[in-house]
C-alpha distance (Angstrom), angle and dihedral (degrees) to the residues before:
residue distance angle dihedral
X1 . . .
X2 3.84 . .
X3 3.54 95.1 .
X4 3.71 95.3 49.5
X5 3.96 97.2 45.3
X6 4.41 79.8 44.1
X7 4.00 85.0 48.2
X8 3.20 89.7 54.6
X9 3.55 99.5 41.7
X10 3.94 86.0 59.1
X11 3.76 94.9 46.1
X12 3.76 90.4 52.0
X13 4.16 90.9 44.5
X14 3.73 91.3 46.7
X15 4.29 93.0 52.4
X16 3.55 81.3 49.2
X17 3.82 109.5 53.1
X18 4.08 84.2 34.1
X19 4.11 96.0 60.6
X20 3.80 85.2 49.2
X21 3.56 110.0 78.0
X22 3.33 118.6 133.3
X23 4.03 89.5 -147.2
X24 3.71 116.6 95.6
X25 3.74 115.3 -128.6
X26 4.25 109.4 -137.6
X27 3.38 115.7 -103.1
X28 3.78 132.4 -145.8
X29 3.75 111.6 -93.5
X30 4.28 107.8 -118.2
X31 3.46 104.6 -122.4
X32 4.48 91.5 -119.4
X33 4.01 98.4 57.3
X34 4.15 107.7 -154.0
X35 3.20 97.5 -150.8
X36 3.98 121.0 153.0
X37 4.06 115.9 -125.9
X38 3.69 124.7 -96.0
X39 3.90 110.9 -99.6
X40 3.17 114.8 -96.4
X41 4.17 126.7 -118.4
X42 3.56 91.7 -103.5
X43 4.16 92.9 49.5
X44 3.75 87.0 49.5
X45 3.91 124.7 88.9
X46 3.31 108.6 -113.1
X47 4.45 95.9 -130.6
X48 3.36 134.4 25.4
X49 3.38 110.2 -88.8
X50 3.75 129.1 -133.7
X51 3.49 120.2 -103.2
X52 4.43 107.5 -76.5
X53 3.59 83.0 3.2
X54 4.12 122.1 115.4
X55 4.31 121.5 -155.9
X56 4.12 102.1 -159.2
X57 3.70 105.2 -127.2
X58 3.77 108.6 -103.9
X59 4.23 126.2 -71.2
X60 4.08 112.0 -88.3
X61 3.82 111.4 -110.8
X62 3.50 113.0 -99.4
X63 4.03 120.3 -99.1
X64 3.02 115.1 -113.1
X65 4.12 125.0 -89.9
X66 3.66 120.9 -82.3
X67 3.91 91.7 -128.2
X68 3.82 115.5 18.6
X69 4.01 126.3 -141.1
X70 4.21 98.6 -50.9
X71 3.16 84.2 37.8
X72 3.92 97.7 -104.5
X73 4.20 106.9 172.5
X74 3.94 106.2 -121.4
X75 3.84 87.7 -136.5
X76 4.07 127.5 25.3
X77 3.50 137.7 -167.9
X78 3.87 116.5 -81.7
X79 3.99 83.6 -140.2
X80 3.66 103.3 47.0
X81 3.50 100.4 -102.9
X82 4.00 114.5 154.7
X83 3.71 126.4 -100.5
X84 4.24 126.3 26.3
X85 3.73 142.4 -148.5
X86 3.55 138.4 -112.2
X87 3.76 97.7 -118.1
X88 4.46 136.2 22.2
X89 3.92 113.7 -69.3
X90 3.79 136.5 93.5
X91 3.51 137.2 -42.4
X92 3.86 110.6 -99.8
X93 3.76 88.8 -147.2
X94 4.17 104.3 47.9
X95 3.79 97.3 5.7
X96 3.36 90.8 -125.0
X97 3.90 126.7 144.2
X98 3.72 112.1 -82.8
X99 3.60 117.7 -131.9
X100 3.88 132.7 -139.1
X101 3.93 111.0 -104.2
X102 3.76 107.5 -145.2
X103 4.17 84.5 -165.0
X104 3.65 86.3 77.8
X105 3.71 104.5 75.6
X106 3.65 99.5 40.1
X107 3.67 113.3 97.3
């Protein structure tokens, strides 16, 4: 009976110590990987910063102006109403949709 319980003593110490390892075992790969993207350039300081020490990733470029150099509106009124904006939306005169002006990017 000693041996047994002592046996079983080992058997249950041996499990034990065994599903301990600190070494991981590889695992399959899944076939979908959920992996987050890489950060882009612009996400990305732009040095190495020193240690505790945190470089802000560098300014956005500017949009561009709501009326260029002649002073051409970026976006007009579908309806011919005067005056633009500097980016898609409605007219703050008729409410209606505004319209991209081609006229704007040629020099």
């Amino acid at each position: 009976m000693k041996n047994s319980i002592f046996g079983l003593f080992v058997f249950a110490l041996f499990l034990t110590l065994g599903s301990c390892k600190n070494e991981s075992k590889p695992t399959e790969t899944p076939a979908a990987t959920t992996e987050t993207p890489a950060a882009t350039p612009a996400e990305t300081p732009a040095t190495t910063p020193a240690a505790g020490e945190v470089t802000p990733p560098p300014a956005a470029t500017t949009p561009e102006p709501a009326q260029n150099a002649k002073g051409v509106w970026h976006f007009t009124c579908a309806k011919g109403c005067e005056g633009g904006a500097g980016a898609a939306g409605n007219c703050a005169k008729c409410n209606g949709p505004l319209s991209h002006n081609q006229a704007y990017h040629q020099q």
